[in-house]
C-alpha positions, 0 to 999 in steps of 0.5 A: 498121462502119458504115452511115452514121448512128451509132447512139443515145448509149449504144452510141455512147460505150462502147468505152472498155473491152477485151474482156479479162476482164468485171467481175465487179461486177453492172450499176448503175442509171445514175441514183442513188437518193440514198439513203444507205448504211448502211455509210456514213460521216457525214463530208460528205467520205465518197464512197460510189462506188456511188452516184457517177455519174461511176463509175456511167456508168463501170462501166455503159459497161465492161459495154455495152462487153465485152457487145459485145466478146464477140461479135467480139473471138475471132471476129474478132481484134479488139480494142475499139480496132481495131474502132472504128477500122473502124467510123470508116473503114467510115463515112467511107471515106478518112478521115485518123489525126485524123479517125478520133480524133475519131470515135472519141474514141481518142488518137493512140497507140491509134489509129496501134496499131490502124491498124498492126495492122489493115493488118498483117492486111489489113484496112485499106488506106492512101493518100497524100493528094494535097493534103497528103502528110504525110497518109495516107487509110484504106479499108477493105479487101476483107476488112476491108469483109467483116468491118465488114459482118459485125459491124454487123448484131450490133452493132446487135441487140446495142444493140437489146436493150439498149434493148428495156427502154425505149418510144420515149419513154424511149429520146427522154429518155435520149438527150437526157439523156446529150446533157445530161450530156456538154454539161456535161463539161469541154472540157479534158478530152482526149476529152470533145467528141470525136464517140465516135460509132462503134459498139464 
């Protein structure tokens, strides 16, 4: 989907989700208040999952994710993993399975899935790469650049008024928080430096 500069770290990063069912669990505030729970147990080891962070960006990600789902997953046919497939290749035209899993932040698995099925509709195109014939090179086709085109526009009014609550100062911190944070995620974890910079 794309134009050629992804959008902010917040929308960037929340296709993780399918568009299936949407949680019936009301949004969470992203940063914990630190106050304890009621119903929480004194034991030091008690994790009150509500007011853990890791579940917070989780949960938070997964409401993002099936707010935008929504608006092209029965339109379109499109599941989470195949539109973030065509926003990698609708901004780097001509990009390869391990570039477009960079991009997305997907495994190798999801992403050969998503590949098959979008040249299954007709949607993607492939080339073999000429200097190295073990690769292929992914385009966008007519109808799948038409679809991308459609999309993008939504996806960015979309992300828009997610963050229509914050003045540009707050949208500065908050990307520049979340940069923080995921500068501090483990570099073994699969994915975690992975660019996850298309739109969901």
């Amino acid at each position: 989907m794309e134009s050629n500069q992804a959008g902010p770290t917040i929308l960037a990063n929340a296709g993780m989700a399918t568009p299936a069912r949407a949680e019936t669990t009301s949004p969470v505030s992203v940063v914990s208040t630190a106050s304890a729970s009621p119903d929480a147990s004194p034991s030091n080891t008690a994790l009150v999952l509500e007011e853990f962070l890791p579940y917070r960006l989780s949960l938070l990600a997964n409401h993002v994710s099936q707010g935008l789902a929504r608006m092209y997953a029965d339109r379109y046919d499109l599941s989470v993993a195949e539109w973030r497939v065509m926003t990698a290749v609708g901004r780097v035209s001509g990009a390869n399975a391990n570039r477009v899993c960079e991009i997305t932040a997907m495994d190798k698995v999801r992403v050969s899935r998503a590949v098959a099925r979008l040249m299954k509709q007709g949607r993607l195109t492939r080339e073999s790469d000429r200097a190295d014939r073990r690769r292929a090179k992914l385009y966008l086709s007519e109808s799948g650049r038409t679809v991308h085109d459609e999309i993008v526009p939504m996806a960015r009014a979309y992300e828009a008024e997610l963050l229509s609550t914050l003045d540009d100062g707050e949208r500065v911190l908050l990307d520049s928080l979340l940069k923080r944070i995921a500068d501090r995620v483990p570099a073994s974890v699969p994915g975690a430096r992975a660019g996850g910079d298309g739109l969901d």
